[in-house]
Structures are given as C-alpha cells and as structure tokens.
N, C-alpha and C positions, 0 to 999 in steps of 0.2 A: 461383571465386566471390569475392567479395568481403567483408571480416572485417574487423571493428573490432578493435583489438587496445590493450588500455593496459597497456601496460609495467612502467608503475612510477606512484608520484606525479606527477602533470601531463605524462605521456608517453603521448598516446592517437593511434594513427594507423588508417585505412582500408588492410587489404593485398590481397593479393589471394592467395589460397590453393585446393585442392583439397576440395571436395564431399563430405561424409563419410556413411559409407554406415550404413544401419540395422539396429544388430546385433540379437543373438536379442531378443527382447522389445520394441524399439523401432519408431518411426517415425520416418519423416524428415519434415519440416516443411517449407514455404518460408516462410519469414517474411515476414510483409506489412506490418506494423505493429508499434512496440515503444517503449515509453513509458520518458521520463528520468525518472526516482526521486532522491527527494534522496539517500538511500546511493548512486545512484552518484556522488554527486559527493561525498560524503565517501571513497569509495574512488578519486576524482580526484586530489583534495585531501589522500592521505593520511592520512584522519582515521577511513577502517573499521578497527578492528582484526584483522577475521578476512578481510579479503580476501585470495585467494593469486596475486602477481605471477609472471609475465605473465599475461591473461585477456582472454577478451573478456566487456564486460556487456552489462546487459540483460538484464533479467526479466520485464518486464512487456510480455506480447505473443500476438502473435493470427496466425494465416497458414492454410496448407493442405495437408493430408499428400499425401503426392507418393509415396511408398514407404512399403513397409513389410516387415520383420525377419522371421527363422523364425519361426512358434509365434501370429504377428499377424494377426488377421483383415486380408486382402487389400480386404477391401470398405471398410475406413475410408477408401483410397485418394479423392482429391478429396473429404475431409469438410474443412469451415470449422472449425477449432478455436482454443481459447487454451492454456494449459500452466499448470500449474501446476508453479512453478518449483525446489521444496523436493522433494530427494531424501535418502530418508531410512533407515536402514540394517536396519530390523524385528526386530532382534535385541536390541536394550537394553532397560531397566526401562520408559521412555518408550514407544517404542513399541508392548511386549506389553502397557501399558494402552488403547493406540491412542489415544496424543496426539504421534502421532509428530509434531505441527511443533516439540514441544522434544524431538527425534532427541536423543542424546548424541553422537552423531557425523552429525548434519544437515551437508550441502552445499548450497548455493541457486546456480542457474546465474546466472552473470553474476558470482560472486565467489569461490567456493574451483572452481567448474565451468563448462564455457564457457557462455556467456551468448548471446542471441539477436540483439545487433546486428552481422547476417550476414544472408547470402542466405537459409542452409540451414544445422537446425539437425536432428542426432539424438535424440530423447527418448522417458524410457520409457512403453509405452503406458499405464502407470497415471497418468501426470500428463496426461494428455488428457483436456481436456473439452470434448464437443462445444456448438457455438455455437446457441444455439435458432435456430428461422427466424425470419426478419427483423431478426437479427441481423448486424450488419458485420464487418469485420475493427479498424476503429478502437474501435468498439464492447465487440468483445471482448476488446484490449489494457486496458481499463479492468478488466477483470473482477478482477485483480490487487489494485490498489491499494480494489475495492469490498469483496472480501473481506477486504482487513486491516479495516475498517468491520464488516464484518459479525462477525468474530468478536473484535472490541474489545466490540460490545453481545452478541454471548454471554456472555464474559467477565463481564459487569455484571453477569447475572444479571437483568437487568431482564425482566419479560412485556408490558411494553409501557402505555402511556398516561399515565406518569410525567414531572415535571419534566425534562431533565437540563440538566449545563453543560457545554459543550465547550469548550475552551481552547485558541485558537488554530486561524484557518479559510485551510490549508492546502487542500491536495487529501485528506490525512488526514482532515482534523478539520472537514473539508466533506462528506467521505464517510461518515463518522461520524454527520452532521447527517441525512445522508438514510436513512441504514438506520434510525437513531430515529423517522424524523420517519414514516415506511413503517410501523413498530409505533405509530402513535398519540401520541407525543411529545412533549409542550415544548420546544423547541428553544431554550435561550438561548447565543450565543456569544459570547465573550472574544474580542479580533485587537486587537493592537498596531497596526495600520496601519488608516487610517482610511478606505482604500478598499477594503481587502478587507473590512475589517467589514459596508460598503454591500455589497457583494457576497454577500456569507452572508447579508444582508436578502434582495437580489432571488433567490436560490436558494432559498427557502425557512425560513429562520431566523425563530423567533417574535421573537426581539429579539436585537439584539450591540450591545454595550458592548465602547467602546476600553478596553485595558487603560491603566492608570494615570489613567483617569479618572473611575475612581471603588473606593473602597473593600472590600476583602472582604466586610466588613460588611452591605455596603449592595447587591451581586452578589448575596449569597447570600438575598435577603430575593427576588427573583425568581424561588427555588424555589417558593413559595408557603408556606401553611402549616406543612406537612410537608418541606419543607427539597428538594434535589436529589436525585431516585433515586438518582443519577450521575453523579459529576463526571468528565468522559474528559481528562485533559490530552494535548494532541498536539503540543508544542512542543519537552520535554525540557530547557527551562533551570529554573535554578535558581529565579530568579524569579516564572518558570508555574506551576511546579511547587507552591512554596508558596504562589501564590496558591490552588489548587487543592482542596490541604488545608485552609486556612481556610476556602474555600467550600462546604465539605461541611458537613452534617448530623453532629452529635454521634449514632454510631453506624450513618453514611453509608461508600458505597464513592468509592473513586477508583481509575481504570483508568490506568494507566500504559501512554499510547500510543506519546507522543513517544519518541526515543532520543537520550538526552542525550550530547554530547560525549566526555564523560569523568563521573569520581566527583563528584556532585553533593549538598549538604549539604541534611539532612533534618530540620526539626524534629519529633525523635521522640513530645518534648510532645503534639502536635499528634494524633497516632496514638495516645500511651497513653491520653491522659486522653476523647479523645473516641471512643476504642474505635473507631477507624476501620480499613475495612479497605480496602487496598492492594492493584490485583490486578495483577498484570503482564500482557501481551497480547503474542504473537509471531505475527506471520505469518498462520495460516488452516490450514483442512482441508479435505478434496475438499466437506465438506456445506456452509462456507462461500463456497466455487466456486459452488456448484449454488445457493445464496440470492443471490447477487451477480449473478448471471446471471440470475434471474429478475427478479431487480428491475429490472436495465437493460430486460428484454426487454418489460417494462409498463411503461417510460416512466419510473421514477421514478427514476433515473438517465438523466441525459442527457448525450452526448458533447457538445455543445454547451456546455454549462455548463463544461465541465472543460477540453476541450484547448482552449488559446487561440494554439500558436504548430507549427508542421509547417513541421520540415527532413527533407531525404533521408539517406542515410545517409551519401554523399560530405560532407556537410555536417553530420557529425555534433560534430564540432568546435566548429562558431557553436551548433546547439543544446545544449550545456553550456554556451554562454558565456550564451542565455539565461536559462536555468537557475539559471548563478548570480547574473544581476544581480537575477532575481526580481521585487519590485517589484508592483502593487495590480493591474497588467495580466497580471501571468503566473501561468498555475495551471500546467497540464499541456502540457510540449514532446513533442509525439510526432513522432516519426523514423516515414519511410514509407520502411520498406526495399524496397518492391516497385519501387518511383521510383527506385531507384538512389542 
C-alpha cells in the first residue's frame, strides 16, 4: 500500500509498504479521504512540540472498514465510517472522570501514532463512528475539524441564542461560526484578511470586521447590550489573543481555541479586574462526534463551503505547499486517498 511517511521537519515522502492487519479490538479501514490540518504543518514545519519522528499524518478522515479484529462484530465490515483520532489510555485522573481528550498520556494518530495518509489504516473500534446515511466520505473527513467546533461551544458553556465573537475565520473559527450559528447565535467575526472576512459573510456570519480596523472598544459594542456570551479566539497569536480579552464583557468568558506557537504574553489585568474567565478547549469526545455529524447530516455544515482544493495522495506534497501558502481562497485541502 502506499504511506505518507514524514520523517523529520520538512522530510515528508509517499512509500510504499505492507498492509497492516486488525488486531483484537480493531478494524481495519481503507481510507478514502483525509483532510490537511494546520498542526500538520506545524509538525512539517517543526513547530509541534509533541509530534514523534518518523510518522505518518493525518487525522482528519473518513473511508470504509474492510476487516475486522478478534472480539469485533464482523458485520461493521463495508460500513462508511470517520475515526475519531485521540487514543486515550482509561486509567489516569482525566480519564476516570471521562474527559479523556485531556488523556495524561493521550496519543492522536498522525502525530505520536500512525496517522491516515495511507491506503489502509488499523483502529480501535471505539474510535469508530459510523457516517449517517447520505453521508459521503468527503463529508465525513470534516467530522473532525466540526467537532473541535462543537466542543469549543461546550466549553463556553453557552445554551445558545447569545451574542458571540469569534476571532479569526479559519476552517476553525468558521466552524465554530456554524455550531453557534445552529444553537441560535449572533455570529460576529474578527479575520485579519479581508477576503476571508467576505467569506465568513457569505457562510453565514451576522457581521466580520477586519482586525486592525477598528478598535476593541468599538467590536465589543456588537455584543449588544449585555456584552458577548463568548468570545472563541482561534488564531493563537498574541495579538488575537488580547484583542479577545478586551472584547469580552467585564465577567465574560473567552475560550481559547487557537494554538499558539509558543509562550504568549497575557495581560493578566485584563482577567483579574474584569473577573474573566479563560477556558481552554482540546480536541472533542465521541458525543462531540455524534453532534458534528448530525449537523453536517442536516445541511448546516457543508462540504462545499470548506474544502476548496483536492490533491491525491501521490500528490500530497503540492497539497501542504497549498496549505501553507493559504491565502482568502484556501480553507480546507483534502487529500483523496482512494484516487491514489
């Protein structure tokens, strides 16, 4: 079969390898589809700290179980499924509360575990979730990246019908847009680029304002009255970041979606005196799966809106190069590994 395999920093090649078989618990998968994430290209690039060299990535994906392991119902056989990619170890403090996506010893495929851009991938049957009908395989490589969305607005705490500000309209913080906008929402967005801003308009955004063109002050009066339920920053820089905080409501939340580089300076002011609270968001749970997937499966997510650019997987190469030139035309590059 054929296996993406990245080395090291800026060492990623297509090999060609052996087929791996589905142990007790498992299934084997053919992978159909599998979406580039901006951490992989910070573990391109270098710049993950917990990736483990050599690997192959690729998390965010969708295909068809082909086998299955001792102890696995045989009949999963030919189901359409996506994966949930975070394997997680049940035995730490995290866990036995069942929050295992902060595992103490979490692996996520495609960075400390092999990853899915590959023909054929072995996983456990608890990270399987099957794709509703009239569901695709492109469809449900998105399931992934909708989930981080979906349990950013857990996280908030929000029940829905509330202002919020989302910062920065990524594929994140686009996705973000639509699980709010699905709970009743005001959807106001922040985008430093003035064509993806137009773009969070035509997807659904009640308003986007370019960053640096106009004031916190004056963002934050968009909450309405009662200020932002919510402020989700998904950018991770310094400068988002505190715009953020200023944008919130004196005894407002702000979800920390984005993943910042490195150590990013925090005016704590900003937190003590307006009694703000900070919430961190990692990843997803299988019930954030099963909300992402319904959402796509009634329309309000749509693959159309997101993937804008499909390379093969021989080709997977050019799709990180466009990846990372990025730009107001590109959201989501998805790799069609069934296409070779």
């Amino acid at each position: 079969m054929k296996r993406a395999l990245l080395e090291g920093p800026g060492i990623l090649k297509v090999v060609q390898d052996d087929a791996p078989e589905p142990g007790a618990g498992e299934v084997l998968v053919r992978v159909a589809a599998c979406g580039i994430c901006g951490s992989d290209l910070h573990a391109y690039n270098g710049e993950h700290p917990l990736v483990i060299y050599p690997v192959t990535p690729g998390h965010e994906f969708s295909g068809t179980v082909v086998a299955t392991g001792s102890g696995v119902d045989a009949g999963l056989a030919g189901s359409l499924v996506c994966i949930e990619p975070s394997l997680y170890c049940g035995e730490c403090a995290q866990c036995a509360s069942g929050r295992y996506n902060i595992c103490s010893n979490l692996r996520v495929m495609g960075f400390q575990a092999p990853g899915a851009f590959c023909d054929f991938i072995a996983v456990p049957q608890n990270r399987v979730h099957l794709l509703p009908a009239g569901v695709g395989p492109v469809e449900g490589a998105l399931a992934e990246p909708a989930a981080v969305g979906v349990h950013a607005f857990a996280r908030s705490g929000l029940t829905g019908g509330e202002a919020v500000l989302i910062v920065g309209a990524g594929v994140i913080g686009l996705m973000v847009m639509k699980v709010t906008a699905a709970a009743g929402c005001t959807c106001v967005m922040v985008e430093g680029d003035k064509g993806r801003a137009a773009r969070a308009l035509d997807m659904g955004a009640d308003k986007a304002i370019v960053f640096g063109e106009a004031p916190a002050d004056v963002i934050a009066l968009a909450g309405g009255e009662r200020g932002f339920g919510a402020v989700f920053e998904c950018v991770g820089r310094a400068e988002t970041i505190d715009l953020a905080l200023r944008c919130a409501p004196r005894g407002g939340t702000v979800v920390a979606v984005g993943v910042p580089p490195g150590p990013v300076p925090v005016d704590m002011a900003l937190v003590q005196d307006g009694e703000l609270e900070v919430r961190g968001t990692l990843m997803y749970m299988g019930a954030d799966f099963d909300r992402a997937l319904e959402l796509i499966s009634i329309g309000a997510i749509l693959a159309d809106d997101f993937v804008t650019h499909r390379v093969r997987l021989d080709e997977l190469d050019r799709g990180y190069g466009i990846a990372r030139e990025g730009g107001a035309g590109t959201l989501k590059v998805l790799v069609d590994v069934e296409k070779g």
